[in-house]
Phi, psi and omega in degrees: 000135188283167190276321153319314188274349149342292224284333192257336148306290157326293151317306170269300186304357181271308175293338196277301186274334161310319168287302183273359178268358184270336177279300178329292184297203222045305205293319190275322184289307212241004184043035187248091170289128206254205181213353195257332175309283184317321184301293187315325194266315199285330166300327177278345185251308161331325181269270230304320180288348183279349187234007154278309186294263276241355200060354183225151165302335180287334173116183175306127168293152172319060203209199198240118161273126185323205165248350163278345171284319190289325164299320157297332199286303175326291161330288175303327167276345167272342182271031196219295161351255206299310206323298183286338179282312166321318170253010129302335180245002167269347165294307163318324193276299166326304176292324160260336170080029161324168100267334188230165198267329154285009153213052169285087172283337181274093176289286175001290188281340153318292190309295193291006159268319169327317202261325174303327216266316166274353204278330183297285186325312161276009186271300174295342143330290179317300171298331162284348163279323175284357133257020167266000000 
């Protein structure tokens, strides 16, 4: 293990329990859940799983990717896709407590599964003209 990916193992778990344990008591003390807490933990645990695959905080080192990295990178990224997209809509249903699609009040969160729902489709649009 590199002294980078140490480092970066560290670090995010130091922002995950630094954060979320400041949030807990928040939570547990003060009855507060804060949102920039929750944003902050979920940052932290993105650079760990990110500097477990990949080693760095940063992301893939400089260097030319192999074809198992460009296969992972694919994967993951359309299995993330629908993933986040899925657990948008399981917020939306949880958070309104629906059954039916007319008696959804959060338009807001509404738009934004909308726009999530088209961003894959017109993105591989996009990509595919720049190579025809």
């Amino acid at each position: 293990m590199t002294t980078i990916k140490k480092v970066s193992l560290i670090g995010s778990l130091v922002i995950i329990t630094s954060v979320g344990g400041y949030g807990g008591y928040q939570w547990i003390n003060e009855k507060i859940i804060n949102p920039t807490t929750i944003i902050f933990v979920f940052l932290g645990i993105g650079l760990l799983f990110q500097s477990i695959t990949w080693g760095d905080m940063n992301g893939k080192q400089e260097r030319k990717k192999d074809e198992l990295e460009k296969h992972i990178t694919l994967v993951s990224s359309k299995i993330s896709y629908y993933l986040l997209l899925l657990l948008m809509i399981i917020v939306l249903v949880i958070s309104e407590r629906v059954t039916a699609m007319n008696d959804i009040k959060n338009i807001p969160l509404v738009v934004v599964i909308a726009l999530a729902w088209i961003t894959m489709p017109i993105t591989e649009y996009v990509v595919s003209k720049k190579y025809s």
